[in-house]
N, C-alpha and C positions, 0 to 999 in steps of 0.2 A: 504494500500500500504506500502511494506516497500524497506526502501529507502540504499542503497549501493555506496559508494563513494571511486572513487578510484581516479589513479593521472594523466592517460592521458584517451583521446576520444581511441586510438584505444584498451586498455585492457579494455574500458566502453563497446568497441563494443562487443566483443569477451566474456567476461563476461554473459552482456545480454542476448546473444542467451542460455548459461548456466542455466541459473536462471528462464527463462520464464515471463510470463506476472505478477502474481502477486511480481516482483521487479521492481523497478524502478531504474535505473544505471547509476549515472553521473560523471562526471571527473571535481576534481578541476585546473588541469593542472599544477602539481609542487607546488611549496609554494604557500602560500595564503597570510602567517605575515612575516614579517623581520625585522630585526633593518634597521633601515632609514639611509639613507649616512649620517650623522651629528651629532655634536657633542652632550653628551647627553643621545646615546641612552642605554646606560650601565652607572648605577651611582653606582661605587664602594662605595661611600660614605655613601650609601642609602642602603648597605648587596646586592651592586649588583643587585638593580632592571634594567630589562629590558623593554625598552621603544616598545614594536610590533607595527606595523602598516600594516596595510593591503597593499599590492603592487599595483602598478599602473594598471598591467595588470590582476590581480586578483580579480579584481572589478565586474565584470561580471559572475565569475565564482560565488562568494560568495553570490550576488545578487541568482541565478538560485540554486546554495547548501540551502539558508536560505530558499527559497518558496517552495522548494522539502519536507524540512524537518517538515515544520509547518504542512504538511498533512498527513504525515508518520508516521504509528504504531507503527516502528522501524527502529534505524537506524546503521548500520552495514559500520564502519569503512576500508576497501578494498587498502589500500595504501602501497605501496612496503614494504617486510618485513626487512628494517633496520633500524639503528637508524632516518634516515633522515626521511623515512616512516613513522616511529611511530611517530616523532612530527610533520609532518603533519597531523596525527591523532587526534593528542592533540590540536594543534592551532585549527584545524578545530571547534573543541567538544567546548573548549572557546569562541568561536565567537558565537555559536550558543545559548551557556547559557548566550553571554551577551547582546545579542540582545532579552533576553529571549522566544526563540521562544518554546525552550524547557528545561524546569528546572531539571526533574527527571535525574538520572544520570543512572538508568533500561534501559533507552531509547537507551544506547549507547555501540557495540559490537565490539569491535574489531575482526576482522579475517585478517590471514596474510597465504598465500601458494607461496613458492617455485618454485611453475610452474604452468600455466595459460591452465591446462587440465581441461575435465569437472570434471573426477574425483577428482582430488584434490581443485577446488573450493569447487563442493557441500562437501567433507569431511571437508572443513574449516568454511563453512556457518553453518554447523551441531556442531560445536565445538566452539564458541566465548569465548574471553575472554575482561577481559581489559586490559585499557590504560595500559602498562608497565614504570611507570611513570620514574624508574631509567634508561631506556633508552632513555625516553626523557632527562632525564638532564644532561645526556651524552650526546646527541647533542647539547642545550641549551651551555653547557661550551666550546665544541670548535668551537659554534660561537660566545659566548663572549669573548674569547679567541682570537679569531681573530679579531674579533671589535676593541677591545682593542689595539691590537700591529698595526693594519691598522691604525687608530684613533690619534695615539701617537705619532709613530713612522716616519709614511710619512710624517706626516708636520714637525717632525723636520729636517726628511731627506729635505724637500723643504727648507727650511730655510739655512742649513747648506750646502747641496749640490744640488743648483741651476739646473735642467737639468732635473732630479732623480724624479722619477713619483710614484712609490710606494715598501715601504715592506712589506712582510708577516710572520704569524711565520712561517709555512712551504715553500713557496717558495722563502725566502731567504737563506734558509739550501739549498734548491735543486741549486739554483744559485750558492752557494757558494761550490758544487761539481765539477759542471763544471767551473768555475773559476778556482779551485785548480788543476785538472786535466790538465788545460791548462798553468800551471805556470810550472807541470811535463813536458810539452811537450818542451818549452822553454827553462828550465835549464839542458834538456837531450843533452849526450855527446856521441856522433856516435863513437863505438869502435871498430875494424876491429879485427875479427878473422876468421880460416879457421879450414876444416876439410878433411880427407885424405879417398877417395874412391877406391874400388878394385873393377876391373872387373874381375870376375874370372868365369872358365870351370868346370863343374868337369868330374869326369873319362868317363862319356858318352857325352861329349860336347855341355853340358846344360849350359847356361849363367844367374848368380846373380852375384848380389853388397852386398858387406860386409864393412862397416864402422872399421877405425884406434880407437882403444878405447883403448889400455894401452903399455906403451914402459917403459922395464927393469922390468916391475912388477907394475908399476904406473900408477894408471888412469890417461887419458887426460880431463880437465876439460877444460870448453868452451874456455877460453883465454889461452890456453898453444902455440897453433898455433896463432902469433899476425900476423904477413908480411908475403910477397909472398918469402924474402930471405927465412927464417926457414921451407918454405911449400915446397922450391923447393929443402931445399937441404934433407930435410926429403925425399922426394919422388924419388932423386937419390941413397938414402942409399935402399930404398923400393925395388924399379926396380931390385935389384941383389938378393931377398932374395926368398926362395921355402915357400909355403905352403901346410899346409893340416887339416882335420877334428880332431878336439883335443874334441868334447863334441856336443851333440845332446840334448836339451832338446825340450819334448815336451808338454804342458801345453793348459789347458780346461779351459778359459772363458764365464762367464753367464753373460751379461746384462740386467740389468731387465727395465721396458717399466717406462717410464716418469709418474708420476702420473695425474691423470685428469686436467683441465683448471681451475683453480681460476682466477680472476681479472686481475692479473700482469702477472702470464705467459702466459694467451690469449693474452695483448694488446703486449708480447714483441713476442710470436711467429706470430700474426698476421704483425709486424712490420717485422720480418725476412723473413717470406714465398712469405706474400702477398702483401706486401711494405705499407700498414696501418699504418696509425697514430692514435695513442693512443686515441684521439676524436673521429676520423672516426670507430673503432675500435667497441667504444660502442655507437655509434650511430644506427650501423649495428646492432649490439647484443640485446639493446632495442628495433626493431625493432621486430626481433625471438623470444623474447621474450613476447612481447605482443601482436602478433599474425597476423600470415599471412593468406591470404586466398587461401584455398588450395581447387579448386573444389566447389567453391559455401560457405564452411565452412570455418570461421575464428581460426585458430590453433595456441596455441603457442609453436612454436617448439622447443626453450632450457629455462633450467632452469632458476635462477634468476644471471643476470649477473656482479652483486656485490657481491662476496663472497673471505673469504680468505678459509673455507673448502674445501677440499681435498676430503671428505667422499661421497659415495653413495649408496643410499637408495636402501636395501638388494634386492627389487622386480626390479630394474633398471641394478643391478648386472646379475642378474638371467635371465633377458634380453636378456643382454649382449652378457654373456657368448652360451647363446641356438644359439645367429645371428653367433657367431665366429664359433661355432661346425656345422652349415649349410654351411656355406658359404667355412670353409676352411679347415674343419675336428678334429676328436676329439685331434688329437697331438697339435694344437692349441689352447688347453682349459685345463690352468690348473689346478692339482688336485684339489686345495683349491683356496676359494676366495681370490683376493688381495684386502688386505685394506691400506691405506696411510696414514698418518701422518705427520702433516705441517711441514716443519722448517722454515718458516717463522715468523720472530718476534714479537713478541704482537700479534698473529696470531689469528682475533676472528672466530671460527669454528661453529656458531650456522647454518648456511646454508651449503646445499651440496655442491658440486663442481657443475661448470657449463658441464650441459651432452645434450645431446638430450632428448625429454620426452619423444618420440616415438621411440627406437633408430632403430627400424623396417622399420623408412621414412629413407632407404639410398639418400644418395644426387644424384641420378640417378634420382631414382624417382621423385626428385623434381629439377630436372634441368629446365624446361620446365615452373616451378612453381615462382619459385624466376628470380630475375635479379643479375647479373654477380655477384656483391660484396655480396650481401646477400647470393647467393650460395658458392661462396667462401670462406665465413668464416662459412657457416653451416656444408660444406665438413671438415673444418678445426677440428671444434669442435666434428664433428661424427668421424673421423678416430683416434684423439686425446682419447676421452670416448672407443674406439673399442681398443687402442692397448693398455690402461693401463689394463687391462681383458684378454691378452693374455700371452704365454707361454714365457718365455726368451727367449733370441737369444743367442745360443752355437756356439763358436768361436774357432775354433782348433788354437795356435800360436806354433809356432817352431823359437827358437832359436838355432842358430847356429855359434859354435866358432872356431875360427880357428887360429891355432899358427903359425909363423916361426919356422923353421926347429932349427932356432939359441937360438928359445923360449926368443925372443927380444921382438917381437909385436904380441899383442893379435888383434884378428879383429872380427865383431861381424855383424851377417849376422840375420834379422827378417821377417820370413812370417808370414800368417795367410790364414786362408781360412772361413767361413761360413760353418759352420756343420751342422745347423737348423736356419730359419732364422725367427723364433716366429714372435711378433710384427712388426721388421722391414719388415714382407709379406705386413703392411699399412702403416705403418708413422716410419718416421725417426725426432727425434727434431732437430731442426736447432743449429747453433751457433754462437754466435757476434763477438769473433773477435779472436779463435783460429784457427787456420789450421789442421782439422782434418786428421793423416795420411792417406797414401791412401794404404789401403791391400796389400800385396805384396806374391806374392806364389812362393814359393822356388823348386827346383826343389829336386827331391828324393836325399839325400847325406845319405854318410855313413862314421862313424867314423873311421879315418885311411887315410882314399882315401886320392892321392894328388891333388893341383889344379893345374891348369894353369893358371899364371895370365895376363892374355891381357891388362889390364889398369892398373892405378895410378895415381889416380885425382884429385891434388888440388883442392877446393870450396875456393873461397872466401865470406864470410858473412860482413852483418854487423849489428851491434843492431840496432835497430827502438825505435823511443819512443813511450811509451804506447797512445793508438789510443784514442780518441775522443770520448764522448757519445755516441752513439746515441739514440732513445727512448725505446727502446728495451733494451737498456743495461744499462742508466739512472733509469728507472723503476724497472729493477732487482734490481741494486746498492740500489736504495731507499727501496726496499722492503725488502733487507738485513739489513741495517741500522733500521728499522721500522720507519719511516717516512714514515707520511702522512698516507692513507687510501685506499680501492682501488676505492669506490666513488672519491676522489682528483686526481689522478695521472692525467689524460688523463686534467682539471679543469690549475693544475698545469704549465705542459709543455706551453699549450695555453697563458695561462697568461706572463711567460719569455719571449715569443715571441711578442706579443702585446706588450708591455712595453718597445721593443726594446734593453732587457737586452743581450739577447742572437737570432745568427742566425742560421736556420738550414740550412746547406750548404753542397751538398751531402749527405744530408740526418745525418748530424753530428752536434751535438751543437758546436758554436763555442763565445766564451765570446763574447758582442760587448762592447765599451769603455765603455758606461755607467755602464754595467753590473760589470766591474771591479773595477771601483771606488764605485760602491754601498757596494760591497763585503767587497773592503777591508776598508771602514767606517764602517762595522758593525762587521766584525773582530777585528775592533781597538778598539771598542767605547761599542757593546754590543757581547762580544763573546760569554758569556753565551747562548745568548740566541738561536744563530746561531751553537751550538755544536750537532752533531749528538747526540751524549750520552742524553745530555739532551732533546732534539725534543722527542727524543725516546721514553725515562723515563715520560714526558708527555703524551704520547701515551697510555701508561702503567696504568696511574691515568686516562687516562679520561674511560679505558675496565672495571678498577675497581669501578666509577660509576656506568657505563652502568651493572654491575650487584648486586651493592648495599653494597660497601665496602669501597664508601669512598663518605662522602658529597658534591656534586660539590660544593657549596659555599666555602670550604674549601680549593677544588683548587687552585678556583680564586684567594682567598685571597693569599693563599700562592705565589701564580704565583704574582701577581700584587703587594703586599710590597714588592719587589727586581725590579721587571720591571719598576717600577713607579718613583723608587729613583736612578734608572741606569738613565732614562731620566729625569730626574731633573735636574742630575751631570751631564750629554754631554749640556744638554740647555745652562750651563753656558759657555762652552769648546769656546774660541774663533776662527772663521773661520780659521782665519790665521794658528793658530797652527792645524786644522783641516787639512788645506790645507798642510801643512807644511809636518805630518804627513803623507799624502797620498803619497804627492810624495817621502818620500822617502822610501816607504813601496812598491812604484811603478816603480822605478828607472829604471831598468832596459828594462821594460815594455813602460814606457812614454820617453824615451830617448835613447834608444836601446843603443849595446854594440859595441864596435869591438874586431880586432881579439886579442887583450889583456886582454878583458873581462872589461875592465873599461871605463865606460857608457860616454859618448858623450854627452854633450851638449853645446857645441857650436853652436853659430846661424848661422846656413847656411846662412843667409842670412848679415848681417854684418860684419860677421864670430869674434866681437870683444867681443859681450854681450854672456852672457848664457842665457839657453832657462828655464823658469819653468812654472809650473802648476799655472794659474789663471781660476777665476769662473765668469763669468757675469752672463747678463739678460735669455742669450739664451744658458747657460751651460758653462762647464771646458773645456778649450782650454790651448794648449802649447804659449809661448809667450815670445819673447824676454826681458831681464831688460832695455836694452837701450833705450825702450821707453821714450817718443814719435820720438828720434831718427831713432830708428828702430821700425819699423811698424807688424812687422815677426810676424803671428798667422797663428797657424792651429789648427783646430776644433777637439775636442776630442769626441765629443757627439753627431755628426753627423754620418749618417749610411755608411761606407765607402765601406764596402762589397759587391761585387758584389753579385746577385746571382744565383743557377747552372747552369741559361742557360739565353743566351740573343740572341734568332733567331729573324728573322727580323719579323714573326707570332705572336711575342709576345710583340709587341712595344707597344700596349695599355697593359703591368702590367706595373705598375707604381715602379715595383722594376728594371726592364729591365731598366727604362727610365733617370736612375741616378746611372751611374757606373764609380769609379776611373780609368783613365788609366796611374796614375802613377804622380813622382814629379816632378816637374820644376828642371832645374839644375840650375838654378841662384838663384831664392830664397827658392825652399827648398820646398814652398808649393804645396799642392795637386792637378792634375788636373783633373776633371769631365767632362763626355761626358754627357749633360742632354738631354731632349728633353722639349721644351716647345709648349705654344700655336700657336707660330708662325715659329715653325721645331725645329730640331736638333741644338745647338751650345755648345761650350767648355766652361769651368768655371775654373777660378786660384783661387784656395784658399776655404774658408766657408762663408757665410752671417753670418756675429758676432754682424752686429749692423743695423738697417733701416736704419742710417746715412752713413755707410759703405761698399759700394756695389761693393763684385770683380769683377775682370775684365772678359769679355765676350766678346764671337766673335763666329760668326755664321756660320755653317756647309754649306759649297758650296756644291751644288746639286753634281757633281761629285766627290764629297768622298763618300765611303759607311759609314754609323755610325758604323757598328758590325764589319769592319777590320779597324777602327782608330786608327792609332799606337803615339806613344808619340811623336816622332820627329816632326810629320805634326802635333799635338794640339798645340805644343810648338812654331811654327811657326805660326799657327792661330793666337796665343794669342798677337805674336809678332810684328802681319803688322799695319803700312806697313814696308817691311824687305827692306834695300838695295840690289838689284843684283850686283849693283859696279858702274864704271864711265863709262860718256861715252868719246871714245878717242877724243881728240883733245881739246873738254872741260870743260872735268872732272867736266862736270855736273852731280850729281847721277840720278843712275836708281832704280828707287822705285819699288815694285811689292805690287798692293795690291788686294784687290777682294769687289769688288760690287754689286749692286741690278742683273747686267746683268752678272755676273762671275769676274774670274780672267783677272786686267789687266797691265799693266807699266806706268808707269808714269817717264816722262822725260819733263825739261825746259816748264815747266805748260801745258804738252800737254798729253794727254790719247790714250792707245789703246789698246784695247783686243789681249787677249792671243788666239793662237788657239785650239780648242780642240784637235788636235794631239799630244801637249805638254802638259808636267806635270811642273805646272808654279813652285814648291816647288823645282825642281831638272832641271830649265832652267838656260841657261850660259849665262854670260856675252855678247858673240857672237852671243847667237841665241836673246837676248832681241836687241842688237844695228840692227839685219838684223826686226824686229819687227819692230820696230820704224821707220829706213830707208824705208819700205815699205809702212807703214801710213804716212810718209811726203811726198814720191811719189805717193801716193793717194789722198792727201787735196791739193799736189798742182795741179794734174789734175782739179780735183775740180775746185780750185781755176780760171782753164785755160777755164772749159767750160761756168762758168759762167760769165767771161766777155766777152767771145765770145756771149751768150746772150744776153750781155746790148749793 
């Protein structure tokens, strides 16, 4: 028997049926060794030995690998082909020589294929090779590598910044993009400018718009029009002036088709088309990958879905190209092969791009086959593979210029039309966050003619600050920087979000407090190690392992005498001046500004003390000096954002179940609509300490939770509220609400409100006829019961 191991049960399935009876096929299910959570398991001291231990849930797996193997002729390595693969490979091979089940090192084959057809297994069963040992220690170093800054790093982050759960060396780069991005959006300054539109005829009385582009001979640049003065008195000088055709150009555009799917630009066009997350992304993709069942047969329908290559295997081309010339004719199929070329950085291209393996299964065919999301991103990936194979898309544009009679103002009129419309007959690539223009087709002009001008349109604009991540555009950004890997990215996101560093909120990264203050401690303290340039340039050393150009141990070494003595030097760094540090790094941010630009911190609530940055048990909270005087905190590390959506269908997420709706105007602190065990009620302020528990009051059945507005929390929190006196005795009338609703209180006497009133917005007049009415009811009362006795 010989024995074949690969990394999950369904490519073990799918496999099998491949190989026949005399293999035997089983899955170790992912890693099998890892370094252990604990200190230890990397000892630089020791030239970097790694401490492996078998995983918890891999006990079973390695159990059912060892017994398969002591019976086995041969055994034949099957594990995804990249660096993660191949040391799965190698662990695996290790465990198995130290359990001695088998010693010969003959015994052990590597084979690695691209795509889970039968053809290209049995071509790689027929081809073995071995353990590729320097792409093992290319994985090897950036998981010591990460050990190590995990290892070091978070506990002195716990130490120093109470609250703060963990850093990484890569996902504190990636945090610290969308942090800096959100510092741009902050310190951006909304600038008003306009631009001057004509509605003009020409000699057949056809209607375009031609754009104000130059006055006296000078261009107009974005800010030359600032107010609606200078737009309106331009557009009365406009209104009196002739025009006509001064220049015709007409100009041939070729777009040529996106190249095929790699890693990042599946999970960022999966993100734009089909609202996918970079997780969900390759969840779906692993799936197609290792094989669906299609008619009784298990298939794997795309290549391998880790890859940063660009490239496709010549016989995939030739595919290709024969489905396009079927399907849509030979002017769709051009002369020469297209080949591609990454520009992605540190870009390792040993695998193809990710294609269909069958590109003959259109997603028609297999609608029927798959379910919704796995259709959706196999449609994605076959029309994406179909339209980098096709002809360009020829674009006719015409510009068109046009002067005053007075040769004052130049005006500048653009169409285009679609001449041949290649690739885009399938796929169009999406885009994050320009505004693609939209075609405009001019009507037949001729140079000379004059126009007619029927309009003169001031626009008013104004700058926007640059937009917010989202994963789509996060991924690109990283993959431009060369950070991270395309196995990490989707690993990555998941992680900032768990961690509560960052929220996605319409679908946009948005910093959460914590995430800010981790940022800028590790900008302050280790910025080296948090620099794109450098994440990158380690990227660079760990490819030049992975093919035998530089010794990982050498890395480490290098990496760790600077890492090692950065945190030695912050250990000593005292909190204060930590703290100290942050906030004024943060200033702006933790204490907001006004309209003078100069940051606020006075204590709303004392209004005598200033507010600063303190750290306890349960994180960094704002907080008055005048303590214990003043009591004034609000919670910085608490999750305050709401998020997209809070319907009343969604009261069990538990993110719906805790949302701000705003601050108290008296002290300043936050108010919370929570839901608990025992309903709905409002919260002033944060839980800072078990000993300090804020103030609470409980949501009356006739408020909705999802239209809770500030006024009525602020009043909740407030009862019992006076409604005022009553006349003659200028005894107060109290309003409060209890087990049975809202009621009044007057000279120790109680009475329900009635539900045709809104007790938060009842008058003084309608509470004394309330009360008048319940004392001429106790004293009926009062009259039938001695008429009883």
């Amino acid at each position: 028997m010989k024995l074949v191991i690969v990394e999950s049960p369904a490519k073990a399935k799918t496999i099998k049926k491949y190989l026949g009876n005399e293999f035997e096929v089983i899955a170790s299910v992912g890693h099998v060794r890892d370094l252990p959570s604990k200190t230890g398991s990397v000892l630089p001291e020791q030239d970097f030995m790694m401490k492996y231990a078998i995983t918890d849930k891999a006990g079973k797996h390695i159990a059912n690998i060892t017994n398969e193997a002591a019976k086995a002729s041969a055994i034949y390595l099957a594990t995804d082909p990249d660096r993660e693969g191949e040391a799965i490979s190698w662990h695996i091979i290790e465990i198995i020589k130290e359990k001695n089940i088998v010693t010969d090192d003959k015994m052990f084959n590597r084979v690695a294929f691209n795509e889970i057809t039968k053809a290209a297994v049995i071509a790689a069963m027929a081809n073995p090779r071995k353990i590729d040992i320097n792409l093992v220690n290319a994985q090897q170093a950036r998981r010591a590598l990460d050990y190590l800054v995990g290892f070091t790093l978070s506990p002195l982050l716990w130490r120093k910044l109470p609250g703060c759960k963990s850093a990484g060396r890569v996902q504190s780069v990636a945090l610290r993009l969308i942090c800096e991005q959100e510092d741009k959006i902050e310190q951006f300054k909304t600038e008003e400018y306009w631009d001057i539109w004509f509605d003009f005829f020409n000699q057949n009385a056809e209607a375009f718009k031609a754009k104000l582009t130059h006055i006296d001979g000078h261009k107009l640049d974005k800010f030359h029009i600032t107010n609606e003065s200078q737009a309106t008195e331009l557009v009365n000088i406009l209104d009196g002036s002739a025009f006509s055709i001064s220049d015709i150009e007409n100009k041939q555009q070729k777009r040529q088709p996106p190249p095929p799917f790699i890693t990042s630009s599946l999970q960022q066009e999966a993100a734009r088309k089909l609202g996918f997350g970079a997780k969900k992304t390759m969840q779906i993709a692993q799936k197609l990958y290792e094989g669906i069942d299609i008619e009784g047969n298990t298939i794997g329908l795309i290549t391998y879905m880790r890859t940063d290559g660009v490239t496709m295997a010549d016989d995939a081309i030739h595919s290709i190209r024969k489905l396009i010339q079927n399907l849509f004719g030979d002017a769709y199929v051009p002369a020469n092969l297209k080949k591609y070329k990454s520009k992605v950085k540190n870009a390792q291209e040993a695998h193809e791009a990710i294609r269909p393996t069958d590109i003959n299964l259109t997603p028609d065919q297999l609608r029927s086959q798959l379910d919704k999301d796995h259709h959706k991103l196999y449609d994605l990936i076959w029309k994406r593979s179909m339209a980098c194979q096709m002809e360009n898309v020829v674009i006719d544009a015409v510009v068109a210029t046009i002067n005053s009679h007075d040769h004052r103002f130049i005006a500048r009129a653009n169409g285009s039309t679609i001449k041949f419309d290649g690739f885009y007959r399938i796929y169009r690539e999406g885009i994050d966050d320009e505004q693609e223009e939209e075609a405009k087709i001019l009507p037949n002009l001729v140079i000379g003619e004059q126009l007619k001008t029927i309009g003169v349109n001031p626009l008013q604009h104004f700058t926007e600050p640059p937009p917010r991540y989202s994963e789509a555009s996060l991924v690109k950004k990283m993959e431009e920087l060369g950070i991270g890997r395309p196995s990490t990215y989707a690993s990555i996101l998941s992680v900032l979000q768990e961690r509560k560093y960052v929220n996605l909120m319409k679908k946009r990264f948005i910093p959460e407090p914590l995430g800010r203050l981790v940022t800028t401690f590790l900008v302050g303290y280790f910025k080296k190690y948090v620099e794109y340039d450098f994440t990158a340039a380690l990227e660079t050393e760990l490819d030049e392992v992975a093919v035998g150009q530089l010794d990982w141990k050498q890395l480490l070494g290098n990496f760790w005498q600077g890492f090692n003595g950065n945190i030695n030097a912050v250990s000593e760094q005292k909190i204060t001046d930590i703290i100290s540090y942050i906030e004024q790094s943060l200033t702006g941010y933790l204490f907001g500004s006004d309209h003078t630009s100069t940051t606020v911190r006075q204590c709303p609530s004392c209004k005598d003390g200033q507010l600063h940055l303190r750290l306890g048990k349960f994180g960094a909270f704002i907080a008055c000096d005048h303590y214990p005087e003043c009591n004034f905190k609000k919670s910085l590390t608490a999750t305050n954002v709401d998020s997209d959506a809070t319907k009343p269908e969604q009261d069990n997420n538990k993110d719906n179940n805790n949302r701000l709706i705003g601050q108290d105007s008296v002290s300043g602190l936050d108010i919370y609509l929570k839901k608990g065990p025992y309903g709905w009620y409002v919260q002033l302020g944060e839980v800072l300490s078990k000993l300090e528990k804020p103030k609470r009051a409980p949501l009356p059945s006739m408020i909705d939770p999802h239209n809770l507005k500030l006024d009525i929390a602020q009043k909740l929190l407030n009862l019992p509220l006076k409604i005022g006196e009553y006349p003659g005795s200028g005894a107060e009338i109290m309003l409060g609400i209890g087990k049975y609703g809202p009621y009044l209180k007057h000279d120790n006497a109680f009475c329900s409100i009635p539900k045709s009133l809104d007790p938060f917005n009842i008058t003084v007049e309608q509470a004394v006829e309330i009360i008048n009415a319940n004392k001429i009811k106790n004293s009926n009362k009062q009259k039938i019961a001695v008429k009883k006795t």
